[in-house]
VOGU-3710 file (C-alpha; in Angstrom, 3 decimals, decimal comma):
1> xxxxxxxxxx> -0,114/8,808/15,457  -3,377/9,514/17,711  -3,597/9,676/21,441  -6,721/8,563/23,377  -7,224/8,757/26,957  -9,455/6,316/29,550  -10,052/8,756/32,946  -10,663/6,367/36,051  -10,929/7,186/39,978  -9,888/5,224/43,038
11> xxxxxxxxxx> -9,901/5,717/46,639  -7,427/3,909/48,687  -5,232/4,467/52,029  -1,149/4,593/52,005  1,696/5,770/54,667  5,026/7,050/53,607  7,251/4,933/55,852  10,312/2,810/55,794  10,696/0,349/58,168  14,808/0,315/58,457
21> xxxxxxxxxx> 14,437/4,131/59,566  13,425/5,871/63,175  9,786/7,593/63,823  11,656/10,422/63,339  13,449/10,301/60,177  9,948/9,150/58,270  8,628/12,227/60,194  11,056/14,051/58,902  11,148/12,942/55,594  7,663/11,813/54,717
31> xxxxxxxxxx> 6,112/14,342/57,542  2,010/14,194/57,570  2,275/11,030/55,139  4,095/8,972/57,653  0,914/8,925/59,936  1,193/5,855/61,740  -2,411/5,508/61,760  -2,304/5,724/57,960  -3,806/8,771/55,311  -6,453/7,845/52,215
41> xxxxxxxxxx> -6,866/9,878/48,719  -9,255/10,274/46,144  -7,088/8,982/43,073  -7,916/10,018/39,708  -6,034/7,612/36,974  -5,587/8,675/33,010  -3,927/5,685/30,926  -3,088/7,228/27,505  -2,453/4,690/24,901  -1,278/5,523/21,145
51> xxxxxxxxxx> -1,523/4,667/17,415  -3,295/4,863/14,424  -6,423/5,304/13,533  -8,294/2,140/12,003  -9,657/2,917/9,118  -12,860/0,111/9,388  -13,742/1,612/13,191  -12,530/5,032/13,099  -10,596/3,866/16,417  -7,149/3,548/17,758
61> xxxxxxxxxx> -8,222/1,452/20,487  -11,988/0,293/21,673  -11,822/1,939/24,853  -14,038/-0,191/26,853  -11,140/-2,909/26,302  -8,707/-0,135/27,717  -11,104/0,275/30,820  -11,691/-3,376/31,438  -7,776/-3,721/31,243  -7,327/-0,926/34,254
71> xxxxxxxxxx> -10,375/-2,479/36,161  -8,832/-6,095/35,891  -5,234/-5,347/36,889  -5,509/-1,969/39,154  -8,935/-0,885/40,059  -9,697/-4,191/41,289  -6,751/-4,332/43,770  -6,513/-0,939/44,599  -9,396/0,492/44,804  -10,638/1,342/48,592
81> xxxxxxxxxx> -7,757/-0,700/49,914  -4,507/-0,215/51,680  -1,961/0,435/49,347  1,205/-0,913/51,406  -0,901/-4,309/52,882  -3,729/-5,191/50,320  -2,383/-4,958/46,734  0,165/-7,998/45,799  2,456/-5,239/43,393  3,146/-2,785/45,950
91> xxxxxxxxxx> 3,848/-5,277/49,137  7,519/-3,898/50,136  7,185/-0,822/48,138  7,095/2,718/48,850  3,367/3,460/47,887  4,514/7,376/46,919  2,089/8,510/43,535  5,786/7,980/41,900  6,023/4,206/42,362  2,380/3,703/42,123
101> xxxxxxxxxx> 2,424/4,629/38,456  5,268/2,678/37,346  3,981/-0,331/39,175  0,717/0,673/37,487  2,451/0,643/34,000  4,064/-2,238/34,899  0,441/-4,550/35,864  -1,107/-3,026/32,327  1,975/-2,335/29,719  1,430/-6,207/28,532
111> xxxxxxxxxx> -2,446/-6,581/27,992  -2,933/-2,884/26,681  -0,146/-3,036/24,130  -1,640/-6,680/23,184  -4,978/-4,955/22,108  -3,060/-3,415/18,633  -2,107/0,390/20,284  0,970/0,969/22,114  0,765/2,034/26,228  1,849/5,703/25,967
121> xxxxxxxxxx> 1,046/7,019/29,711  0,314/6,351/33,110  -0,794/9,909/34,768  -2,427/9,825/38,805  -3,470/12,652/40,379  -3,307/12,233/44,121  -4,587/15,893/45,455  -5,591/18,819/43,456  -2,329/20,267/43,455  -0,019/16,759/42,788
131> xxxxxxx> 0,112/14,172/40,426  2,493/11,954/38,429  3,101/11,304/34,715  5,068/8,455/33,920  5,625/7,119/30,422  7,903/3,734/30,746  11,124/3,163/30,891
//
Protein backbone atom coordinates (compact mmCIF):
# COMPACT_ATOMS: atom_id res chain seq x y z
CA UNK A 1 0.00 0.00 0.00
CA UNK A 2 1.30 3.58 -1.32
CA UNK A 3 0.09 6.97 -0.31
CA UNK A 4 0.03 9.95 -2.73
CA UNK A 5 -0.95 13.35 -1.95
CA UNK A 6 -2.74 16.30 -4.34
CA UNK A 7 -1.87 19.90 -2.30
CA UNK A 8 -4.62 22.56 -3.33
CA UNK A 9 -5.37 26.24 -1.89
CA UNK A 10 -8.60 28.16 -1.45
CA UNK A 11 -9.60 31.39 -0.12
CA UNK A 12 -13.03 31.79 1.17
CA UNK A 13 -14.98 33.78 4.09
CA UNK A 14 -16.91 31.90 7.16
CA UNK A 15 -18.44 33.08 10.74
CA UNK A 16 -18.70 30.80 13.66
CA UNK A 17 -22.32 31.44 14.64
CA UNK A 18 -25.47 29.68 15.57
CA UNK A 19 -28.49 31.23 15.02
CA UNK A 20 -30.67 29.59 18.10
CA UNK A 21 -27.95 31.27 20.50
CA UNK A 22 -27.50 35.14 21.86
CA UNK A 23 -24.60 37.63 20.43
CA UNK A 24 -23.15 36.75 23.40
CA UNK A 25 -22.91 33.13 23.74
CA UNK A 26 -21.32 32.91 19.91
CA UNK A 27 -19.02 35.64 21.39
CA UNK A 28 -18.32 33.65 23.92
CA UNK A 29 -17.94 30.55 22.35
CA UNK A 30 -16.74 31.23 18.85
CA UNK A 31 -15.10 34.78 20.07
CA UNK A 32 -13.19 36.67 16.98
CA UNK A 33 -14.83 33.97 14.53
CA UNK A 34 -18.31 35.05 15.32
CA UNK A 35 -17.65 38.51 13.61
CA UNK A 36 -20.87 39.52 12.45
CA UNK A 37 -19.35 41.15 9.60
CA UNK A 38 -17.76 37.81 8.72
CA UNK A 39 -13.62 36.61 8.72
CA UNK A 40 -11.83 34.99 5.32
CA UNK A 41 -8.69 32.40 5.26
CA UNK A 42 -6.20 31.30 3.01
CA UNK A 43 -7.09 27.43 2.92
CA UNK A 44 -4.57 25.01 1.98
CA UNK A 45 -6.31 21.41 1.10
CA UNK A 46 -4.18 17.88 0.94
CA UNK A 47 -6.52 14.87 -0.27
CA UNK A 48 -4.41 11.70 0.31
CA UNK A 49 -5.69 8.77 -1.53
CA UNK A 50 -4.17 5.06 -1.24
CA UNK A 51 -3.27 1.78 -3.02
CA UNK A 52 -1.08 0.00 -5.06
CA UNK A 53 1.17 0.73 -7.34
CA UNK A 54 0.23 -0.20 -11.10
CA UNK A 55 2.63 -1.99 -12.45
CA UNK A 56 1.95 -0.67 -16.45
CA UNK A 57 2.08 3.28 -15.09
CA UNK A 58 4.16 3.13 -12.12
CA UNK A 59 1.01 4.98 -10.46
CA UNK A 60 -1.47 4.52 -7.74
CA UNK A 61 -3.62 7.11 -9.03
CA UNK A 62 -3.11 9.72 -12.17
CA UNK A 63 -3.14 12.66 -10.12
CA UNK A 64 -4.47 15.13 -12.48
CA UNK A 65 -7.80 12.93 -12.18
CA UNK A 66 -7.41 13.44 -8.28
CA UNK A 67 -7.10 17.32 -8.90
CA UNK A 68 -9.88 17.62 -11.40
CA UNK A 69 -12.02 15.59 -8.79
CA UNK A 70 -11.24 18.42 -5.88
CA UNK A 71 -11.67 21.27 -8.52
CA UNK A 72 -15.14 19.81 -9.69
CA UNK A 73 -16.74 19.13 -6.30
CA UNK A 74 -14.85 21.72 -3.77
CA UNK A 75 -12.66 24.25 -5.36
CA UNK A 76 -15.32 25.21 -7.60
CA UNK A 77 -17.86 26.01 -4.81
CA UNK A 78 -15.66 27.10 -2.31
CA UNK A 79 -13.20 28.81 -3.49
CA UNK A 80 -13.39 32.82 -2.79
CA UNK A 81 -16.92 32.36 -1.55
CA UNK A 82 -18.84 32.48 1.64
CA UNK A 83 -18.70 29.36 3.24
CA UNK A 84 -22.12 29.51 5.33
CA UNK A 85 -24.28 31.29 2.12
CA UNK A 86 -22.57 30.23 -1.24
CA UNK A 87 -21.67 26.50 -1.14
CA UNK A 88 -24.93 24.08 -1.40
CA UNK A 89 -23.00 21.30 1.29
CA UNK A 90 -22.43 23.57 4.04
CA UNK A 91 -25.95 25.69 3.94
CA UNK A 92 -27.09 25.06 7.77
CA UNK A 93 -23.76 23.90 8.84
CA UNK A 94 -21.25 25.07 11.15
CA UNK A 95 -18.44 26.05 8.59
CA UNK A 96 -15.60 25.22 11.56
CA UNK A 97 -12.20 23.54 9.51
CA UNK A 98 -13.82 20.33 11.43
CA UNK A 99 -17.05 20.09 9.41
CA UNK A 100 -15.53 21.49 6.36
CA UNK A 101 -13.41 18.39 5.91
CA UNK A 102 -15.91 15.83 6.48
CA UNK A 103 -18.32 17.60 4.21
CA UNK A 104 -15.26 17.77 1.94
CA UNK A 105 -14.79 13.91 2.20
CA UNK A 106 -18.18 13.54 1.87
CA UNK A 107 -18.55 15.73 -1.94
CA UNK A 108 -15.22 13.56 -3.15
CA UNK A 109 -15.21 9.96 -1.21
CA UNK A 110 -17.48 8.62 -4.33
CA UNK A 111 -15.64 9.88 -7.57
CA UNK A 112 -12.02 9.48 -6.03
CA UNK A 113 -12.53 5.94 -4.81
CA UNK A 114 -14.25 5.28 -8.42
CA UNK A 115 -10.84 6.12 -10.12
CA UNK A 116 -9.25 2.41 -8.76
CA UNK A 117 -7.41 3.96 -5.25
CA UNK A 118 -9.20 4.22 -2.11
CA UNK A 119 -9.87 8.07 -0.42
CA UNK A 120 -7.46 7.86 2.56
CA UNK A 121 -7.49 11.70 3.85
CA UNK A 122 -8.96 14.92 3.88
CA UNK A 123 -6.28 17.39 5.73
CA UNK A 124 -7.10 21.66 5.64
CA UNK A 125 -5.00 23.92 7.06
CA UNK A 126 -6.85 27.07 8.00
CA UNK A 127 -3.89 29.34 9.69
CA UNK A 128 -0.35 28.47 10.18
CA UNK A 129 -0.85 27.17 13.47
CA UNK A 130 -4.46 25.02 12.81
CA UNK A 131 -5.62 22.53 10.64
CA UNK A 132 -7.75 19.37 10.45
CA UNK A 133 -7.12 15.74 9.43
CA UNK A 134 -10.00 13.73 8.90
CA UNK A 135 -9.96 10.22 7.48
CA UNK A 136 -13.85 8.98 7.17
CA UNK A 137 -15.95 7.54 9.22
Amino acid sequence: MIYITRKESFSAAHKLSRPDWTEAKNNEVFDKCSNPNWHGHNYTLWVTVKGEVNPDTGFVVNLSEVSEIIKKYILEKVDHRNLNSDVDFMLGKLSSTEVLAIEFWKQIVNPINSLGCELHSVKIQETEKNFVEYFGV
